[in-house]
C-alpha positions as CSV (number, residue, x, y, z in Angstrom):
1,X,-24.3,48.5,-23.0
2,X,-28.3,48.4,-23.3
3,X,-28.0,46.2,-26.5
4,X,-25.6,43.7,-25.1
5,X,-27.7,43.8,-22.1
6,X,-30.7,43.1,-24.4
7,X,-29.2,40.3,-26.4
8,X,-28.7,38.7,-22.9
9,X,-31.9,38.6,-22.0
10,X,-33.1,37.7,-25.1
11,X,-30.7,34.7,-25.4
12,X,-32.0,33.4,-22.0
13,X,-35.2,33.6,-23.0
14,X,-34.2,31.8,-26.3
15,X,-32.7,29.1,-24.7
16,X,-35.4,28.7,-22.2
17,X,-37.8,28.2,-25.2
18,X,-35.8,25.7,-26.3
19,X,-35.5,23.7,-23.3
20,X,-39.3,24.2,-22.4
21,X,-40.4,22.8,-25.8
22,X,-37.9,19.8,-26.0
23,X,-40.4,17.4,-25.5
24,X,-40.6,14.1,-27.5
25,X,-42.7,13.7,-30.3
26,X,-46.1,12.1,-29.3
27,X,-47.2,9.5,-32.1
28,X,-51.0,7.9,-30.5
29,X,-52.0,4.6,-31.9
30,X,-55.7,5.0,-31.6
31,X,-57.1,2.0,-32.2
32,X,-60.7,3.1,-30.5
33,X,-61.1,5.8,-33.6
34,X,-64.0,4.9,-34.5
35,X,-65.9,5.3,-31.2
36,X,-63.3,8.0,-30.3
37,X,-61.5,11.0,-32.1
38,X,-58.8,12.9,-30.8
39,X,-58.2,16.5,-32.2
40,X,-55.1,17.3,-30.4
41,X,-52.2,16.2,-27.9
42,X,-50.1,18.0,-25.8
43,X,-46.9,16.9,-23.2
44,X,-47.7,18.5,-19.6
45,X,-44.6,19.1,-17.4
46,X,-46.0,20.8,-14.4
47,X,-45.8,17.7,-11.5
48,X,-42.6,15.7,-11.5
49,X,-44.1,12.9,-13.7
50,X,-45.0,14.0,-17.7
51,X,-48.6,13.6,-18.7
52,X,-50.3,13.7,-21.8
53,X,-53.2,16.3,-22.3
54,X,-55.9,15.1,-24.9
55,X,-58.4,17.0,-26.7
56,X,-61.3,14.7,-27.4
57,X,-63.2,15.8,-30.3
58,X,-66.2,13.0,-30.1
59,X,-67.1,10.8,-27.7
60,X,-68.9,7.7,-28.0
61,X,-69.8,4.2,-26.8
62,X,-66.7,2.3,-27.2
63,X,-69.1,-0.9,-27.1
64,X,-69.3,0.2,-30.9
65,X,-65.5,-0.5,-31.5
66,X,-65.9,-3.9,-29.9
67,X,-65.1,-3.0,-26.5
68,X,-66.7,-5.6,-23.3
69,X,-66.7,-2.9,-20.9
70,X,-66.3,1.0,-20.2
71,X,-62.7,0.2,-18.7
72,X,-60.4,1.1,-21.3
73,X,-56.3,0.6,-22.0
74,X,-53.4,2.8,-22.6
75,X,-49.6,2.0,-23.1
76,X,-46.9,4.3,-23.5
77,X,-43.5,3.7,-24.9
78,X,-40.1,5.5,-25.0
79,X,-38.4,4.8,-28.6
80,X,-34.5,5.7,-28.8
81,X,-32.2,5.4,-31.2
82,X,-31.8,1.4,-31.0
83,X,-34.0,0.1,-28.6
84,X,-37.8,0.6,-26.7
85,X,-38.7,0.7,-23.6
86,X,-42.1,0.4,-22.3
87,X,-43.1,3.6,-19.5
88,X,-46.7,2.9,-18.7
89,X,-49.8,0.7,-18.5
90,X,-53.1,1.3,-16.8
91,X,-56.6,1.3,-17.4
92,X,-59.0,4.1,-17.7
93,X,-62.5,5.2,-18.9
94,X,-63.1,8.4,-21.6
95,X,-64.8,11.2,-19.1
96,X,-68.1,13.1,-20.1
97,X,-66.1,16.4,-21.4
98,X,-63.7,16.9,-24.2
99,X,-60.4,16.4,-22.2
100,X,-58.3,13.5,-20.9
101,X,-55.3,13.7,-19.0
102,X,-53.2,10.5,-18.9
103,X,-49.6,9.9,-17.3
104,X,-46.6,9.1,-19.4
105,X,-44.1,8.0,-17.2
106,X,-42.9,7.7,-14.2
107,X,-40.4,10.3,-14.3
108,X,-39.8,13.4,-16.7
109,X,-36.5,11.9,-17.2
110,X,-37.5,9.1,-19.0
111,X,-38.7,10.9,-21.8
112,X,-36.1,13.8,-22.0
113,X,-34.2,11.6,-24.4
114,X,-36.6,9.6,-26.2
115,X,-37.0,10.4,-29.8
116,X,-40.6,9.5,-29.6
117,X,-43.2,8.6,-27.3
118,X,-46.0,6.2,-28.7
119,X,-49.0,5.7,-26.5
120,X,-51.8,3.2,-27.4
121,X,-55.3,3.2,-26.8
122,X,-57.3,0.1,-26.9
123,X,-60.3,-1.9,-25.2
124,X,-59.1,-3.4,-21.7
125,X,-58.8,-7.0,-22.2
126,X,-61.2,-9.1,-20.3
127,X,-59.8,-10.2,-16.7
């Protein structure tokens, strides 16, 4: 009785795992690399919209990459089997510490199914 109690428990816990860590692969398009590294990327689920932690591993003026201003652009995209669908545009600027937290989408559910997620990182065009 204890062991099929414990397999229980330890299938829940399995399955929540699973569930917990189905995200979408994250593929960046950094194309401010050179002004701007990023050492690591994480999918946050804890509001009802997904964001995307960054680690930022240097920092500098993205006026070196080309950039007019300190206004920067991201994009993300939901790839599927046949198709793409574009989630999110805004602009944004890198802050002083090591981390940057940008949204995804909308909704969690617009990534649930996705087989990737590609967000871009650019200079903001001029307005």
């Amino acid at each position: 009785m204890a062991i099929l109690k414990f397999s229980a428990v330890f299938l829940l816990a399995l399955t929540s795992c699973a569930t917990a860590n189905g995200n979408a692969e994250v593929k960046i398009h950094n194309y401010l690399n050179s002004c701007v590294e990023i050492k690591d990327s994480t999918i946050i689920n804890e509001r009802p919209f997904p964001e995307l932690r960054l680690t930022l591993l240097h920092v500098s003026s993205t006026a070196k990459c080309g950039c007019k201003s300190k206004i920067n652009r991201f994009k993300s995209e939901a790839k599927y089997d046949d198709f793409s669908s574009r989630l999110l545009e805004g602009d944004f600027s890198f802050p002083i510490g090591q981390e940057l937290i940008l949204p995804l989408a909308l909704q969690s559910e617009m990534i649930k199914s996705a087989k990737s997620v590609e967000v871009s990182i650019s200079c903001a065009p001029p307005e």
